[in-house]
Structures are given as structure tokens and as C-alpha cells.
C-alpha positions as CSV (number, residue, x, y, z in Angstrom):
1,X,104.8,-116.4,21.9
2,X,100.9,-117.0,22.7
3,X,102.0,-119.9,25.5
4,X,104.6,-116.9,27.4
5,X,101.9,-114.3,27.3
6,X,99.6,-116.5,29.9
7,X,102.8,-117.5,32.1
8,X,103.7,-113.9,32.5
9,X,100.0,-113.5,33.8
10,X,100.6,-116.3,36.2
11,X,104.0,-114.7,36.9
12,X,102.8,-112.0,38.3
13,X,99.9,-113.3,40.1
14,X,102.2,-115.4,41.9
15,X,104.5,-112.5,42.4
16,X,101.5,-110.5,44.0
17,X,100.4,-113.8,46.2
18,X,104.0,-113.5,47.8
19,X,104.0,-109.9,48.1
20,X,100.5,-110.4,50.4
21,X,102.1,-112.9,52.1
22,X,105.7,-111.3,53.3
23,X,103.0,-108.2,54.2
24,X,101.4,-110.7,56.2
25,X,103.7,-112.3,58.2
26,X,105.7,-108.9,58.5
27,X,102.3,-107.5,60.1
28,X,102.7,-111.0,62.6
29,X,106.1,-110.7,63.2
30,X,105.2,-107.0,64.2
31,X,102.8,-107.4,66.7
32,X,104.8,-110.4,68.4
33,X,107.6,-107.9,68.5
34,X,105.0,-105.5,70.4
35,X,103.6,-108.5,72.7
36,X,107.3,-109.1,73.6
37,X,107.9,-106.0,74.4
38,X,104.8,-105.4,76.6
39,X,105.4,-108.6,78.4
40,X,108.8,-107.2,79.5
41,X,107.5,-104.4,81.0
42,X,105.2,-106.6,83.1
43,X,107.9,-108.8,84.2
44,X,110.1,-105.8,85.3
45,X,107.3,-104.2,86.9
46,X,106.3,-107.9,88.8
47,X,110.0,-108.2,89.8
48,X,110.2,-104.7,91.3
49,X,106.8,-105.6,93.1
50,X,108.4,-109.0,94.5
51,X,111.9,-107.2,95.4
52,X,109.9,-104.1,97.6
53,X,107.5,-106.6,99.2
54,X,110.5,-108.7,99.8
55,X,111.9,-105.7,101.3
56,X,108.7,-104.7,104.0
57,X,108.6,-108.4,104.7
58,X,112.4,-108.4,106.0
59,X,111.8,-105.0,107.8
60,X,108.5,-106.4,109.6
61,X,110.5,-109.9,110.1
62,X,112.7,-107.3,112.3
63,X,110.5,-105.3,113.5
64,X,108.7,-108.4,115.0
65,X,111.9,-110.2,116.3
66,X,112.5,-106.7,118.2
């Protein structure tokens, strides 16, 4: 009985060291959820960009051949 006592100590030391962890990476996997997210919304706003100059560039391209 004296030798469980001490493991169920380290038991639940170990239990809390995992608990941190999961917290940890949860907290990582959160804000490379938010960075993927934010990075989306640039690339749709750069594509809109590209496809409206792409637009004035054809429409001065015919305005010039004119």
C-alpha cells in the first residue's frame, strides 16, 4: 500500500502535465485556425484586386487601339 500511494501522486501529475499540454496545442491549433482564416480573406481580396485591374487594363488596351 505505501509503494501505490506515491504512484497515484505521480499519476496525477502526469495526468495534469497532459492536461497543460492538449490546452497548449489546442491554444496553437486555434490561432493557426485564425491565421488561416485571415490569410483567405487577403487572397480573396488580392484576387478581386488582380481581376478589376485586369478589367481597366483590357478597357484602356481598347480605348488605346480605338
Amino acid at each position: 500500500m505505501n509503494k501505490t500511494v506515491p504512484l497515484f501522486g505521480q499519476t496525477a501529475e502526469l495526468v495534469n502535465e497532459v492536461q497543460m499540454t492538449v490546452f497548449e496545442q489546442a491554444q496553437g491549433i486555434t490561432q493557426v485556425t485564425d491565421a488561416t482564416v485571415h490569410l483567405e480573406k487577403v487572397m480573396r481580396s488580392n484576387t478581386n484586386a488582380s481581376a478589376e485591374m485586369s478589367r481597366i487594363c483590357q478597357a484602356l488596351s481598347t480605348s488605346a487601339c480605338q
